[in-house]
C-alpha positions as CSV (number, residue, x, y, z in Angstrom):
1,X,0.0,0.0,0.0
2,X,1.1,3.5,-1.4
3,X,0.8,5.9,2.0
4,X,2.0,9.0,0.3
5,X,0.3,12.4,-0.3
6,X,0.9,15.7,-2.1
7,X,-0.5,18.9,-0.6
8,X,-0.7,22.3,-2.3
9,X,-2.0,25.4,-0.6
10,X,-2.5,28.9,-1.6
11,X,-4.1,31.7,0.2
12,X,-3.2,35.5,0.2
13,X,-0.9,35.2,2.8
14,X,0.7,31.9,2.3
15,X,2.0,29.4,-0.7
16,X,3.0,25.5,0.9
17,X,3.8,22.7,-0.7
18,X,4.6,19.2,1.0
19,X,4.8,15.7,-0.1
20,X,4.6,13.0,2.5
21,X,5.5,9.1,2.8
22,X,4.2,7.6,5.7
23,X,6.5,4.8,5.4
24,X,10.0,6.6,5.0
25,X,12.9,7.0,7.2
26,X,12.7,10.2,8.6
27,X,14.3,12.0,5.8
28,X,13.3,15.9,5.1
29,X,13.8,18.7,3.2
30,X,12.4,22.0,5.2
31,X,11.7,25.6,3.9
32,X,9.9,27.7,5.8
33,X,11.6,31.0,6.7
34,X,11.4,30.4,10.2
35,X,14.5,28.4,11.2
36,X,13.2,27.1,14.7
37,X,10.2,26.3,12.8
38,X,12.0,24.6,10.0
39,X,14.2,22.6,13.2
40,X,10.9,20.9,14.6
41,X,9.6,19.4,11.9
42,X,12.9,18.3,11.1
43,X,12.7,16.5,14.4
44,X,9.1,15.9,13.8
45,X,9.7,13.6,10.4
46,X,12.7,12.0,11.9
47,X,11.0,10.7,14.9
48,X,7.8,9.9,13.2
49,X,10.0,8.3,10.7
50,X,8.1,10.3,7.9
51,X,9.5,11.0,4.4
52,X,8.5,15.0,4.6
53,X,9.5,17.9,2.3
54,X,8.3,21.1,2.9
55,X,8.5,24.9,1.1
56,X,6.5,27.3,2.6
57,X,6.4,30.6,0.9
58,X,4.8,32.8,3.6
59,X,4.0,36.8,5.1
60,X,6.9,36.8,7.4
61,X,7.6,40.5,6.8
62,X,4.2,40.5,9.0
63,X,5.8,37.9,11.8
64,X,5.6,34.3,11.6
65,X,2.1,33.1,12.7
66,X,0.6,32.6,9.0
67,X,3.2,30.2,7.8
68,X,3.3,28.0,11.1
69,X,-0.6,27.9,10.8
70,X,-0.9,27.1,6.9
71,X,2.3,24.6,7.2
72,X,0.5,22.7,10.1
73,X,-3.0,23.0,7.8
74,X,-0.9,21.3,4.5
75,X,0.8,18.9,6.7
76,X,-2.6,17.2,8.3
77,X,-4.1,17.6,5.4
78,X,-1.3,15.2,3.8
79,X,-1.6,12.9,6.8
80,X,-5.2,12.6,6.3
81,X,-4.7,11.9,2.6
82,X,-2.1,9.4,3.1
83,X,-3.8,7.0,5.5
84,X,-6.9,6.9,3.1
85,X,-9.2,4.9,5.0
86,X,-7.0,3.8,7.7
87,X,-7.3,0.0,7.0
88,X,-5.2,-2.1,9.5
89,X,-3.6,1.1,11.5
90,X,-2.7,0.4,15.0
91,X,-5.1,3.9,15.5
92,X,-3.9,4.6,18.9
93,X,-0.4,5.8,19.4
94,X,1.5,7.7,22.8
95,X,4.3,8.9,23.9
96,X,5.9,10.8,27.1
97,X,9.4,12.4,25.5
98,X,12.1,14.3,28.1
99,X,14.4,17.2,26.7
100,X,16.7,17.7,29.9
101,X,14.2,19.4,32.5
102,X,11.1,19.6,29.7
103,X,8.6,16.4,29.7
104,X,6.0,16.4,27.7
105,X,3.3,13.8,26.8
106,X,1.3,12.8,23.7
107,X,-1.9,11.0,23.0
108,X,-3.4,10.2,19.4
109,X,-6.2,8.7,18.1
110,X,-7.0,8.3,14.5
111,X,-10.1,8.7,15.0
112,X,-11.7,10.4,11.7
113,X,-12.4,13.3,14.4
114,X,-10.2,16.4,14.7
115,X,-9.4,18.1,17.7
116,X,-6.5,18.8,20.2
117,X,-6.1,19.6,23.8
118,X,-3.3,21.0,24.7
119,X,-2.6,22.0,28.7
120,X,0.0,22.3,31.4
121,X,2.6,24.9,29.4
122,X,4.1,27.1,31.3
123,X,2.2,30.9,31.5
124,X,5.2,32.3,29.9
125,X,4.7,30.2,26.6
126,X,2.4,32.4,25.4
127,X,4.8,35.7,24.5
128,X,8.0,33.8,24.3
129,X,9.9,34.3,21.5
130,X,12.6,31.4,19.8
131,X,15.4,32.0,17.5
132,X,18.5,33.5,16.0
133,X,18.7,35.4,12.8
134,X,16.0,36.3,10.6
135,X,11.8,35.4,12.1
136,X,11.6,33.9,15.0
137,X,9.4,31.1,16.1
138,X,6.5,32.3,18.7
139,X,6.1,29.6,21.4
140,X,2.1,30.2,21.4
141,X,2.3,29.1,18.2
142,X,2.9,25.4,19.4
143,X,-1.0,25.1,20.4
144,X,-1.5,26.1,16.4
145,X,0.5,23.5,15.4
146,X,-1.2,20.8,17.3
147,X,-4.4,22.1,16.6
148,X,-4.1,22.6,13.1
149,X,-2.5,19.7,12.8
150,X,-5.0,17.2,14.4
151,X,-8.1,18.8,12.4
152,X,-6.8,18.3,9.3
153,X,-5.4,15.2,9.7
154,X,-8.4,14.0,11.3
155,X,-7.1,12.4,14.5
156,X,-8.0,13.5,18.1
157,X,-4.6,14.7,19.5
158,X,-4.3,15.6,23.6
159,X,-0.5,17.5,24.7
160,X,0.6,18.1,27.7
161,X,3.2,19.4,29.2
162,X,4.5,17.6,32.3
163,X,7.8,19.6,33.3
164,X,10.0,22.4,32.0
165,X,11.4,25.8,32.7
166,X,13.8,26.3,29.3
167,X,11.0,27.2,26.4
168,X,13.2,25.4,23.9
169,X,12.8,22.3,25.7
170,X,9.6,22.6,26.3
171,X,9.0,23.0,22.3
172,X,11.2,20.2,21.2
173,X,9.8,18.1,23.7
174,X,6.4,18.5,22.1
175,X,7.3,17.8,18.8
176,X,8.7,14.9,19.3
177,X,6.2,13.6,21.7
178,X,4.0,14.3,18.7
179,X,6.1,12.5,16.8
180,X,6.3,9.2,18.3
181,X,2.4,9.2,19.3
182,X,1.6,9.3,15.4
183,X,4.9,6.4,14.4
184,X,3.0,4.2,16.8
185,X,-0.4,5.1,15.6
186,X,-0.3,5.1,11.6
187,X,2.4,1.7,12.0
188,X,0.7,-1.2,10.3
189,X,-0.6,-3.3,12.4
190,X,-0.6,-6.9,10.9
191,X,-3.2,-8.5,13.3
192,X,-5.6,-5.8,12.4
193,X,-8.3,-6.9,9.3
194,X,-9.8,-4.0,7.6
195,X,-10.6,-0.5,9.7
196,X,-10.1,-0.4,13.9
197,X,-13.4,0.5,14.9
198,X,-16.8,-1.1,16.0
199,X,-18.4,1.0,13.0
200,X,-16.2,-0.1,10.5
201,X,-15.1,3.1,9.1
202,X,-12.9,5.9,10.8
């Protein structure tokens, strides 16, 4: 089974394009204009061992928050596409991830349903600001992601935070939480005939 997808959106603000194998090795190829940004998912396809290439043509003379947004929309929307009907998927995937003092915990279900629930970041995440030269990454913009994300991919997705004082940390730690809840839920699972639900369809 071919798991791959090709995602082009356009709006006023923002031009993305991403392809997408479920079934790679964690190899990307990120453009975005926001290097922190551009880090994550880097960290994101590499831990969910996703093929992923992204170029994301964006407003960041404005600041960053269109381009995270739309990326996360094109991305989902490629996860969505690539799991078609989600015949013999594990569905459920977690993971609790450390970065030094930062824990943070991930729950997915591919559920046909999106949402996310993200809690326990610190009060500071919401103006804190990530990067060197050029745009930086605004941490509120990590709830975004996730939400974003999990709608258009169609999964129910709940963060949390458990620990963390340094706001890189607590970022990374995210992503990569993220990352290995949705390995462990898109993973083939060979004991599993058709779709993983009572109503047969997700």
């Amino acid at each position: 089974m071919n798991r791959t997808a090709t995602v082009h959106r356009a709006t006023k603000e923002t031009t993305v394009d991403v392809t997408l194998d479920l079934d790679g090795t964690g190899a990307s190829q990120i453009t975005t204009g926001i290097g922190f940004f551009d880090h994550m998912l880097e960290a994101f396809a590499r831990h969910a061992l996703l093929d992923l290439t992204v170029t994301t043509t964006g407003d960041i003379s404005v600041d960053g928050h269109h381009t995270v947004e739309d990326t996360a929309i094109a991305i989902g929307t490629a996860i969505d596409e690539a799991l078609g009907d989600r015949t013999g998927v594990a569905r459920f995937g977690s993971a609790a991830v450390p970065l030094d003092e930062a824990l943070a915990r991930c729950v997915i279900d591919l559920s046909g349903r999106g949402a996310a629930w993200c809690t326990g970041e610190p009060d500071g995440m919401a103006w804190g600001r990530i990067g060197g030269e050029g745009v930086p990454y605004a941490t509120a913009m990590t709830n975004h992601v996730m939400s974003s994300l999990a709608t258009n991919a169609k999964m129910t997705l709940h963060m949390t935070v458990l620990a963390g004082r340094d706001p890189h940390h607590i970022v990374e730690a995210q992503f990569k939480a993220l990352a290995r809840a949705l390995r462990a839920a898109i993973a083939p699972d060979p004991r599993v005939a058709g779709v993983p639900s009572t109503k047969g369809a997700l």
